[in-house]
C-alpha positions, 0 to 999 in steps of 0.5 A: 886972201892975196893980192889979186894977179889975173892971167889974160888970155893973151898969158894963156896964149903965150902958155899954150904955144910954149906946151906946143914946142916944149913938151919934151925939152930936157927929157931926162929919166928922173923927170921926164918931161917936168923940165918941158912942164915948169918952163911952160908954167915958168911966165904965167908963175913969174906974173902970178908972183911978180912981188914974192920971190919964195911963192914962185920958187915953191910954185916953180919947184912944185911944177918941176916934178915927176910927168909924163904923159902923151904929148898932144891930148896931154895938153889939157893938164898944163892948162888945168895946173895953170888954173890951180896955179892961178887959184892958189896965187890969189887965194891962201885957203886953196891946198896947193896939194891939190896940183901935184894930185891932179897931176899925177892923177891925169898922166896914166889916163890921159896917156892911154886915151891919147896913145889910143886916139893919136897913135893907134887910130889918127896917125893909121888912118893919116898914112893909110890916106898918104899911102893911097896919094903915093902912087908911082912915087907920088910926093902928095901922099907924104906932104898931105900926110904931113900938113894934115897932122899938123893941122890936126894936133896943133889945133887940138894941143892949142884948144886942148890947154886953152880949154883944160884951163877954162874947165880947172877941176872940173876937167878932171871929172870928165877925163877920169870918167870910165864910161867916157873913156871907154866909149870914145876909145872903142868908138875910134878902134872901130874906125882905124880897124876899118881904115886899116882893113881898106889899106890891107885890101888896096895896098897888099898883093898876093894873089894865086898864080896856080890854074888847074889844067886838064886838056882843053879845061883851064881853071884859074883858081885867083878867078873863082876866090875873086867871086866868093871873096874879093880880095881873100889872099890879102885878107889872109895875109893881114891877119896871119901878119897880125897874129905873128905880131901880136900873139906871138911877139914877132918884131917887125923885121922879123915878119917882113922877112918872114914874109919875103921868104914865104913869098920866094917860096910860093913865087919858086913853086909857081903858087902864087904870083 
């Protein structure tokens, strides 16, 4: 056995903050965020190997390799290397391989769920929220969506690490389970699919400005699609948009031009209003 040096959760604290602004500090090709990972590790190391110089150089070296992951759910896997961190310091019989390989086992599947969770879900439904506050030029949309992001992913980073170093290995079980993930991430799609569709809804405005006349008879054909279908030219403009997009590979410029074109066009013919 070694000599016994224990991390306070005040260390980990200290850690945990240190993730929270540096996780991407000296982003570099070969890397990545390795640099922003061995700075975090670099205080709890130094107080793990406070009397041998070569453990902290391997130790400092073994953390400055290859990583890259999603930032914020990424969280958890610091905390997890500082606990093998902390069980290889103490104990001379624990494989210190067994960091590197749960590292780099951990960066693709936390990746994919945080960029699900974060990206795809949180971030839509955050500015779907903001956008609707933002009405005739409303600054609380921006600053709710501001301060709710804030107060959202710098609690969960925070609990993330303090928690991933809590659970050590046993943390790698539940991140790599496919039933888990796959639950969790279908479960949130569902929920942004149907924020999003609420935005679409509200935001989009494309209505039918064609009526029919025939003598004394006018139809107004925006009028007979609000009874069938509330809100149906939106509707299909979200997904003929989302099409473009995702099956056909349009960029983003590409479709709101396409888009201000179709509109001039239909505006031109007196189709739509």
């Amino acid at each position: 056995m070694k000599n016994e040096n224990k991390l306070t959760k005040k260390d980990i604290a200290k850690a945990a903050w240190t993730w929270m602004f540096f996780p991407q500090s000296s982003h570099n090709y070969e890397r990545m965020m390795g640099t922003g990972f061995a700075h975090t590790m670099s205080k709890p190391l130094e107080k793990l190997y406070k009397d041998d110089d070569e453990g902290l150089k391997d130790a400092l070296k073994r953390n400055l390799t290859f990583f890259n992951t999603e930032p914020q759910l990424g969280s958890i896997i610091p905390g997890i290397a500082l606990a093998l961190e902390e069980t290889y310091a103490n104990d001379e019989e624990f494989d210190p391989e067994i960091i590197a390989s749960t590292k780099n086992a951990l960066m693709g599947p936390v990746a994919g769920i945080g960029d699900s969770i974060l990206v795809g879900t949180l971030n839509p439904i955050l500015l779907s929220i903001g956008i609707g506050l933002s009405a005739g030029g409303s600054p609380i949309g921006p600053l709710v969506f501001l301060f709710s992001w804030l107060a959202i992913v710098v609690t969960m980073k925070y609990w993330l690490f303090v928690k991933g170093y809590a659970l050590g290995l046993d943390a790698v079980k539940i991140l790599t389970d496919e039933k888990t993930k796959r639950i969790v991430t279908t479960a949130l799609t569902m929920i942004g699919l149907i924020v999003i569709g609420g935005v679409a809804s509200s935001t989009v405005q494309a209505s039918i400005g064609f009526e029919y006349v025939s003598g004394d008879m006018s139809i107004n054909i925006q009028e007979i699609l609000d009874r069938i279908l509330p809100n149906f030219m939106p509707l299909i403009v979200a997904l003929v948009s989302y099409y473009l997009v995702d099956k056909k590979g349009w960029s983003t410029n590409k479709l709101l031009l396409g888009i201000l074109a179709f509109a001039a066009v239909m505006v031109l013919l007196g189709i739509m209003g």
